[in-house]
Structures are given as C-alpha cells and as structure tokens.
C-alpha positions as CSV (number, residue, x, y, z in Angstrom):
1,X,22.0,-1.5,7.6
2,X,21.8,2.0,5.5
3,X,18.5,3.1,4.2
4,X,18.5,3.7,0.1
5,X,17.5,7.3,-0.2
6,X,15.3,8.3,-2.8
7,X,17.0,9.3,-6.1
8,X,16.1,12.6,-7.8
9,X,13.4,11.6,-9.8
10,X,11.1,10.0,-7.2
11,X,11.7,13.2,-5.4
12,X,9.7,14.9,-8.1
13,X,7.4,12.1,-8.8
14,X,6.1,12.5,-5.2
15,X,6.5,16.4,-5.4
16,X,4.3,16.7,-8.0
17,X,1.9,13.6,-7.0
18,X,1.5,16.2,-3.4
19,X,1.0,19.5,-5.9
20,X,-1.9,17.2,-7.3
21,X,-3.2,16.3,-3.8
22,X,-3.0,20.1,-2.5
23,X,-5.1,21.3,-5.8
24,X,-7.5,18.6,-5.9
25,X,-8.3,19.1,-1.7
26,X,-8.7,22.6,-2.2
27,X,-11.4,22.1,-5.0
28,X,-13.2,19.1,-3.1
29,X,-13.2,21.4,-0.2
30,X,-14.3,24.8,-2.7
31,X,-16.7,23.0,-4.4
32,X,-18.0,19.3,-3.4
33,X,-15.7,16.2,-4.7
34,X,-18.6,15.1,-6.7
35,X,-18.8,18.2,-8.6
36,X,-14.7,18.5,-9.2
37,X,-13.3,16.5,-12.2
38,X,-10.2,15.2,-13.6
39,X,-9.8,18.4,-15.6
40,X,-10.5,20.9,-13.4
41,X,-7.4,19.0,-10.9
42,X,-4.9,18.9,-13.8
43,X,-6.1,22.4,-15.1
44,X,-5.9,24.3,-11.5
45,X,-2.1,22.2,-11.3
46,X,-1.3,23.4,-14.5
47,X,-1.0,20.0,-16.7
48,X,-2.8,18.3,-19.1
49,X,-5.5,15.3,-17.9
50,X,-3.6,12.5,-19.4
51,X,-0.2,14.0,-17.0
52,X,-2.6,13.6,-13.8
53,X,-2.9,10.0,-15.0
54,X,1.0,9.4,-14.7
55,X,0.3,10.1,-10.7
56,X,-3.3,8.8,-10.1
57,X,-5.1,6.2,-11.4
58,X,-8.4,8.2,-11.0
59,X,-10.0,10.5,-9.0
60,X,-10.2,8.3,-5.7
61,X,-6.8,7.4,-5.6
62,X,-6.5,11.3,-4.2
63,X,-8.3,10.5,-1.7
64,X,-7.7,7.0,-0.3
65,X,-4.0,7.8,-0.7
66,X,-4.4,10.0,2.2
67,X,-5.2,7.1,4.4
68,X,-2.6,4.8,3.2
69,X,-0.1,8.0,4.2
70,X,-1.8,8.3,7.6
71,X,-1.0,4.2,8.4
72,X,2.7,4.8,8.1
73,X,2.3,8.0,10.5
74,X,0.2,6.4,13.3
75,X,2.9,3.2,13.6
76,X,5.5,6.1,14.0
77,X,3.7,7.7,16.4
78,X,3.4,4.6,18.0
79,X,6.8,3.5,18.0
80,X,7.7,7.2,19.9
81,X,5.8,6.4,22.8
82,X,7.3,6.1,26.4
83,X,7.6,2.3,26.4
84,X,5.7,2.7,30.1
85,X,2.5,3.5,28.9
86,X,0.0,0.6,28.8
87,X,-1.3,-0.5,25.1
88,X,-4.0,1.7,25.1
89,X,-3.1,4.5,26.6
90,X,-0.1,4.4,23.7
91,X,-2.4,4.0,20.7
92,X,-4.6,6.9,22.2
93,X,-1.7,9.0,21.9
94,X,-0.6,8.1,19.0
95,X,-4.0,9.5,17.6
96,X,-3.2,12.7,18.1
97,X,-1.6,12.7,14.9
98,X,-4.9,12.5,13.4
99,X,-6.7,14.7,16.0
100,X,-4.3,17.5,15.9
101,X,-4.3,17.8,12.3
102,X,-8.0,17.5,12.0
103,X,-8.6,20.4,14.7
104,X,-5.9,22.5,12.7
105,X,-8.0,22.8,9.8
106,X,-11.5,20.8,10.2
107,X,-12.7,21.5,6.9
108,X,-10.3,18.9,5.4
109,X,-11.1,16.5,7.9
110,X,-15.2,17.4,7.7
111,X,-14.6,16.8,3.7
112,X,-12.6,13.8,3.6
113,X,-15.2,12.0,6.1
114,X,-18.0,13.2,4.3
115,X,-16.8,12.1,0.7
116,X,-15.4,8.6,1.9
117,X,-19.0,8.0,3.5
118,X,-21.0,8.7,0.3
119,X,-19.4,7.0,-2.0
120,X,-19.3,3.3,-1.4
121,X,-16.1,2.6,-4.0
122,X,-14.7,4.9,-1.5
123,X,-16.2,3.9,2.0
124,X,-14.4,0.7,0.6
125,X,-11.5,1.8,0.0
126,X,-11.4,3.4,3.4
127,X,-11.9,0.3,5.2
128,X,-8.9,-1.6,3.6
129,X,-6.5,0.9,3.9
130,X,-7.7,0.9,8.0
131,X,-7.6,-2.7,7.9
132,X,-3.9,-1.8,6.8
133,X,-3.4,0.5,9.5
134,X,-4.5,-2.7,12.3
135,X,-1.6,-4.8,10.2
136,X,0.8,-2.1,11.0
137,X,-0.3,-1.2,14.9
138,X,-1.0,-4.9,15.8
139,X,2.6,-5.6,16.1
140,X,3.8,-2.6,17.8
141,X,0.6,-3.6,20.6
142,X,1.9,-6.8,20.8
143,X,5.4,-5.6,22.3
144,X,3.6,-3.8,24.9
145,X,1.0,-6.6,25.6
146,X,4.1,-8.7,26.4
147,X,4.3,-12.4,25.0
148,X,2.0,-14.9,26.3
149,X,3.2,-17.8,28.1
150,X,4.5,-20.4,25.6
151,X,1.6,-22.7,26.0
152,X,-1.1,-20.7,25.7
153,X,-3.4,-20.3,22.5
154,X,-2.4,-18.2,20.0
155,X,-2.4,-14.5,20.9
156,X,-5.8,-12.6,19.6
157,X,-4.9,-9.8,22.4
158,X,-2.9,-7.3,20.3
159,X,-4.9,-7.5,17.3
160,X,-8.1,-7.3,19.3
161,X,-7.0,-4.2,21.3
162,X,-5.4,-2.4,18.1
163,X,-9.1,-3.2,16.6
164,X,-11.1,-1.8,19.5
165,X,-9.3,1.2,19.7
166,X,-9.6,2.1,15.5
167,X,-13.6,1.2,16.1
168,X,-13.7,4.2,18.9
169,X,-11.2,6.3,16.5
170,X,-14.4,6.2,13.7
171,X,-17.0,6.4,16.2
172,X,-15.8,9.5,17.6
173,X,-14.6,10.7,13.6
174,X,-18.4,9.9,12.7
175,X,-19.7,11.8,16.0
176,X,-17.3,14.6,15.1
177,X,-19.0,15.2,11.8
178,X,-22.2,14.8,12.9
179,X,-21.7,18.1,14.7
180,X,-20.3,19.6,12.0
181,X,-17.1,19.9,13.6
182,X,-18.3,21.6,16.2
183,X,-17.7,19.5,19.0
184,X,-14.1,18.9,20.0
185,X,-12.5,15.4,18.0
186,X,-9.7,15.1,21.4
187,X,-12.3,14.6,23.6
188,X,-15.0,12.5,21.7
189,X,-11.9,10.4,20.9
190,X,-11.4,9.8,25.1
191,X,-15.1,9.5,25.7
192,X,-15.1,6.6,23.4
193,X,-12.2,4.8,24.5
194,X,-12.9,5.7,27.7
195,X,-16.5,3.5,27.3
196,X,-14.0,0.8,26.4
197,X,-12.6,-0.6,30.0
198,X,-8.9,0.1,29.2
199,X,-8.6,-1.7,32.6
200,X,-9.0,-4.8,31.1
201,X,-5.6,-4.6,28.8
C-alpha cells in the first residue's frame, strides 16, 4: 500500500508551524516562557499575532506539541531495535532519542521540564500526551513479550512494562533537572531502570 505524501501546502503549513516553534524556544529559553508572549513569538517570526493563531491555538500548544512529536519518534525508535533484545532493554534504547538530544543542548531540555512542571494547564497536558506515548509503545512491547497462552487472563504485561519504564524515564528527567543538568541524563536513566528488576520481564 503506497503512503499519500504530503501536498505542497502542508509542507509549508508545517514549515512555518517549526519557524514558530524555533522562535518561540529561543525566547522561552532567552527569557522565561512566562515572561514571552504571543506577540513577541509572531514579532521575532516576522508575522502578525492573529497569523500565529492560524498554527497554534495558544501559547501551550508550542510546547505540548513537542511531546506529541517525541511519541511518534520513540515507537520508531522502537520498531528499529534488534528484535533479540528483551522488552526493556529495547525501550531503554529507544530513549536515547530523548537522551541524546537532551545532552546535545540541555538548555532546551532544562526549559521544557521546567515550564511543563510549573504550569499545571501544562504539567496536564504533559501527562496525556505521555499517556499517548504508553498507547503507541504498549503494542510494540507486546511483540516482544510474546503472546500469552490462549487461556490465560488478559495480558496487563506489555502495558505494565511500557508504564514502568516511562515512570523511570521522568524520574530520572526530574533528577536530571534537579541538578541543573549537571549530572549526566544516560546514566540517571540506567540507574533507574536498573532499580526496576528488568529480570522479571
């Protein structure tokens, strides 16, 4: 089955909707995300406010659309591991896609954490968009996880173990910005899965 390609104009729509996300990031990081409005996005992308309004439905959306981007990435990342790795050693990897491009350039990380904890519309919003990312992973752990015999209970493994290992992915995020970025994210990510008897998977 052939995948539709996107046309011309959603090409720009998203181009413009990531010009909006670059600008805005730059100023949450320059200058706080409480202190950055509307108009100082659409001004530094050089449009009017009601044209940032075509992409975004407010402010948030900036942000939280970050998080529904990084669902689709970890379930690819997923989907590319060796299909010998064990559940949890998979999803562990699959991380790294956060990990890496945290530790490239932690002040976007250090922000984004800090202004989805503050704001509870926001800390909201981050919660279902990771209870999106479980959706997602839960499947792809299920392959590996194998199926269970055909007269057992219904199957809470995968969507237990995706679960557990997104609860040691914020612990460690939340331990990571407690330091201030200063302690390494890969290796507070594997202490707290580590604490997590992968054995038992």
């Amino acid at each position: 089955m052939s995948v539709r390609k996107p046309g011309l104009r959603e090409r720009t729509r998203q181009a413009v909707r990531d010009q909006l996300m670059a600008v805005a990031w730059e100023l949450f990081v320059q200058q706080g995300y409480d202190a950055t409005t509307v108009d100082e996005i659409a001004e530094a992308a050089g449009m009017s406010q009601r044209s940032f309004f075509r992409y975004f439905g407010s402010k948030e959306d900036v942000v939280l659309v970050k998080f529904e981007a990084v669902g689709a990435l970890l379930a690819a990342a997923l989907v590319e591991r060796p299909v010998t790795e064990d559940a949890w050693t998979a999803l562990r990897r699959a991380f790294d896609v956060i990990v890496l491009a945290t530790e490239r350039d932690p002040r976007y990380g250090l922000a984004l954490l800090r202004i989805t904890g503050q704001s509870p519309t926001l800390r909201a919003g981050r919660l279902e968009q990771q209870i999106r990312w479980q959706e997602l992973l839960t499947p792809l752990v299920a392959e590996r996880l194998g199926a269970p015999p055909a007269d057992a209970d219904p199957d809470v493994r995968p969507a237990a173990v995706t679960a557990a290992a997104l609860a040691c992915l914020n612990i460690a995020n939340v331990a990571w910005m407690d330091s201030d970025g200063t302690e390494p994210l890969d290796r507070l990510v594997d202490d707290a899965m580590r604490s997590v008897q992968p054995g038992a998977f």
